[in-house]
C-alpha positions in Angstrom: 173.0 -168.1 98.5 175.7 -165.3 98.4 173.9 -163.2 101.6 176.3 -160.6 100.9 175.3 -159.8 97.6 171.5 -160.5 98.1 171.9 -157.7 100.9 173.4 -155.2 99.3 170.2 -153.6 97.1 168.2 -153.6 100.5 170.9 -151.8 102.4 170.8 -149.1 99.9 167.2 -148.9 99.8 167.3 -148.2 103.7 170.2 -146.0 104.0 168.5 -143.7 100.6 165.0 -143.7 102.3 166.3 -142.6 105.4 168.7 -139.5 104.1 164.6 -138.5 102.2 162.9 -139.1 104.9 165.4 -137.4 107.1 165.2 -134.1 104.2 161.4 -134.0 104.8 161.9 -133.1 108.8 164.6 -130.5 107.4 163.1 -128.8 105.1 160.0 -128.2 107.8 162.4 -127.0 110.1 164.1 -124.7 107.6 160.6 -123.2 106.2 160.0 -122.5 110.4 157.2 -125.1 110.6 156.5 -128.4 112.7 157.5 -131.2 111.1 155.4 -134.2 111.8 158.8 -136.2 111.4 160.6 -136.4 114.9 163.1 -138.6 113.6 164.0 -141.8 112.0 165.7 -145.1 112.0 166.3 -148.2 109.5 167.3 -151.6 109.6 168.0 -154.4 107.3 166.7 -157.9 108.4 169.8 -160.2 109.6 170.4 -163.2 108.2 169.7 -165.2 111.2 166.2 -163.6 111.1 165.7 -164.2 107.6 166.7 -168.0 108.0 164.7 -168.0 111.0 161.4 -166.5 108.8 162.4 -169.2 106.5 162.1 -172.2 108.2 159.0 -171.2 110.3 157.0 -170.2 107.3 158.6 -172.8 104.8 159.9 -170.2 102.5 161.5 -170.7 99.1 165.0 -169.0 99.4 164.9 -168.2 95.4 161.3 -165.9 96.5 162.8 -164.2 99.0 162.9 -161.2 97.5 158.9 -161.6 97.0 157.8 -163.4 100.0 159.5 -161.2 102.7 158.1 -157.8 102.5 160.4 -156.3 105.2 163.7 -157.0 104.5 164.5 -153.4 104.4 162.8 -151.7 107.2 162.1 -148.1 107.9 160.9 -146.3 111.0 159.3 -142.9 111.2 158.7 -141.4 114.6 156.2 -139.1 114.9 155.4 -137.1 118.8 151.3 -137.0 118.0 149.0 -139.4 117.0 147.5 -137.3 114.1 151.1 -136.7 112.5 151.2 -140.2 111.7 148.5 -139.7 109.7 150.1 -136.5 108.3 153.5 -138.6 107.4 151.1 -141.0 106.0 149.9 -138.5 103.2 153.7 -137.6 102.3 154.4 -140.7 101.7 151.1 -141.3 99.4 152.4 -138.0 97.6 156.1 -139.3 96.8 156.3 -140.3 93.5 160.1 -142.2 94.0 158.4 -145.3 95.3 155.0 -147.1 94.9 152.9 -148.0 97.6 151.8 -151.6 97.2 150.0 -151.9 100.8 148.6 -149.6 103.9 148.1 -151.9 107.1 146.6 -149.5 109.9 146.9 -150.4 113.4 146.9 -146.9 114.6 143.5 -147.6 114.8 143.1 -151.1 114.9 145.5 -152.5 117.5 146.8 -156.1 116.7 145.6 -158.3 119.8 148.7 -157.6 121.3 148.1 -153.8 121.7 150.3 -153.6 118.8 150.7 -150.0 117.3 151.9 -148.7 114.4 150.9 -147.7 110.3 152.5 -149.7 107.8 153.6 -149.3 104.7 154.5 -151.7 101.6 156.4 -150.3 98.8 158.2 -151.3 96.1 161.3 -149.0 95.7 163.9 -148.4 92.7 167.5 -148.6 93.8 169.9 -147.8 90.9 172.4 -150.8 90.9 175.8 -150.3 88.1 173.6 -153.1 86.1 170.7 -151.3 86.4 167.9 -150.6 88.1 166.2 -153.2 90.6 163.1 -153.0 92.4 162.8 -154.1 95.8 160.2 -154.2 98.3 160.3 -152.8 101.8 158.3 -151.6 104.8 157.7 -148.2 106.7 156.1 -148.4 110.0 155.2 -144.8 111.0 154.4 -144.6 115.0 154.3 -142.3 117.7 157.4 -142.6 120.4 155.1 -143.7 122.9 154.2 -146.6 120.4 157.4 -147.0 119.7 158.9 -147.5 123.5 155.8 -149.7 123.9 157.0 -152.0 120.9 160.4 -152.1 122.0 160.3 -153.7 125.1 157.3 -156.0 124.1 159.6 -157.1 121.3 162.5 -157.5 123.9 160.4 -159.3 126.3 158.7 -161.6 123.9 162.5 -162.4 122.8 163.6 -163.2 125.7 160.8 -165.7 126.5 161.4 -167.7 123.4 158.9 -165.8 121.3 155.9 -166.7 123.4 155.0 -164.5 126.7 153.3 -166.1 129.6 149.3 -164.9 129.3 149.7 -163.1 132.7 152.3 -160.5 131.1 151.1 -160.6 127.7 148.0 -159.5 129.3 149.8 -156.3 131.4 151.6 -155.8 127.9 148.1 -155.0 126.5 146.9 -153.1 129.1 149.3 -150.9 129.0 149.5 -150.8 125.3 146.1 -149.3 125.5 147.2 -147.0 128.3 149.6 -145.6 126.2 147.1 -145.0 123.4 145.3 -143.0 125.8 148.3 -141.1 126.9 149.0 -140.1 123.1 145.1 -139.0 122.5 145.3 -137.0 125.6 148.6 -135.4 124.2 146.9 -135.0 120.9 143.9 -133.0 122.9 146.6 -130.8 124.7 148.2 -129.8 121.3 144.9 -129.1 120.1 143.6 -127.0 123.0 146.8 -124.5 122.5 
């Protein structure tokens, strides 16, 4: 498999959602509003991960493009729990993209204490042979969500993918800490 070229229409896809997603927070701030959008990030999947995926879930390289629904990756960053929701509605109303699946777990935590919305969409990028539709993910989250899934993700790396039950354990207490802390942020905002 040329990698390069298989890359190239996901890095595109990233770098174009985030200048849009990017415009929305702008245009809030330039209309003298709040945007629910405190910022945003984007990554394409590395190849070592890819081959990684491929191998663990005995993956056909020629369905890649099918099987592998996060490839490109987008993160939005919200500061309240309820402006997830609101960047959630945005992106329901965009009409450059189509949403293909809505996995909550806002609401419904993974076991882990996971956090986060995501989103499954199928996106046009305009190639020089024309266009090409390819599928990528948008995880919308708090920051305190997203601190929280950093450094799980960096501990679980650096234990070979598997944490010992005592700290996976503290991981999901204070997962469900943090959720707290956002709500009673939420009910701060909401007080003013």
């Amino acid at each position: 498999m040329n990698w390069d070229q298989f890359f190239v229409p996901y890095e595109q896809t990233v770098t174009e959602l985030k200048v849009k997603l990017r415009g929305l927070r702008e245009q809030y701030e330039q209309d003298g509003e709040n945007s629910p959008i405190e910022f945003v990030t984007g990554r394409v999947k590395s190849q070592a991960s890819i081959e990684e995926k491929i191998i663990r879930r005995h993956l056909d390289e020629s369905r890649l493009a099918l099987d592998l629904q996060d490839i490109a990756g987008v993160r939005v960053m919200t500061k309240y729990v309820e402006d997830v929701y609101r960047v959630v509605e945005l992106l329901r109303e965009r009409s450059d993209f189509q949403i293909l699946e809505e996995r909550d777990y806002v609401m419904n935590a993974k076991p882990s204490g996971y956090r986060s919305y995501h989103i499954v969409i199928e996106y046009p990028v305009q190639m020089y042979h024309g266009e090409k539709k390819v599928l990528a993910e948008i995880q919308v989250r708090t920051i305190a969500m997203n601190v929280w899934a950093t450094i799980e993700h960096d501990l679980r790396y650096k234990h070979g993918n598997e944490l010992p039950a005592d700290m996976a354990e503290q991981l999901t207490s204070l997962a469900d800490e943090n959720f707290e802390w956002d709500q009673r942020v939420s009910e701060i905002r909401a007080a003013e």
